[in-house]
N, C-alpha and C positions, 0 to 999 in steps of 0.2 A: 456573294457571301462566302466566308471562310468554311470549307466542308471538307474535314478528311479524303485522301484518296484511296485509301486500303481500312480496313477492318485492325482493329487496336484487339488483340491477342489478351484472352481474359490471364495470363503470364503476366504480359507486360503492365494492363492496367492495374493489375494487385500488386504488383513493386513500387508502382507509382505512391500508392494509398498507403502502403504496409508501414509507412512511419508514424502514421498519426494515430496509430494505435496502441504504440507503445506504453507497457505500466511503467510507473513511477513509484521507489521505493515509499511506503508509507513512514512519515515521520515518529523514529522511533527517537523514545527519552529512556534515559538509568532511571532505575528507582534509587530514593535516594537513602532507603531502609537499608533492602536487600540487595542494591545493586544490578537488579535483572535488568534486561532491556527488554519495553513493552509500548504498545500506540501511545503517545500523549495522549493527554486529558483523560486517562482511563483507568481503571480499578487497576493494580498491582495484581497477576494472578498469584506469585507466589505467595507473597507476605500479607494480599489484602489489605495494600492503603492506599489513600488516596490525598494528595497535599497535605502528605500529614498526620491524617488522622486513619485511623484502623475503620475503615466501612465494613469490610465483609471478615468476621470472625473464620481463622482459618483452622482447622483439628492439626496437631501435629502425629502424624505419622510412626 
């Protein structure tokens, strides 16, 4: 049977591994109101729409 012959160095085995951990930018869209960019499929925080329509009533400032 195939058996290492020295000890794999907790270094080397984390180099190995460190790639598949990588994040991946979350898929961002413009709003098509205000222009922000925010997650897809998700409430607009500045302007508060959502495909369109005004969900979340915003105060102005």
């Amino acid at each position: 049977m195939a058996v290492p012959k020295k000890k794999v160095s907790k270094a080397r085995r984390d180099k190995r591994r460190s790639n598949v951990w990588k994040l991946e930018l979350p898929g961002m869209a413009k709003c098509p109101k205000c222009g922000e960019y925010n997650l897809a499929h998700r409430v607009c925080k500045k302007c508060g729409t959502y495909d369109g329509k005004v969900v979340v009533e915003k105060k102005e400032a």
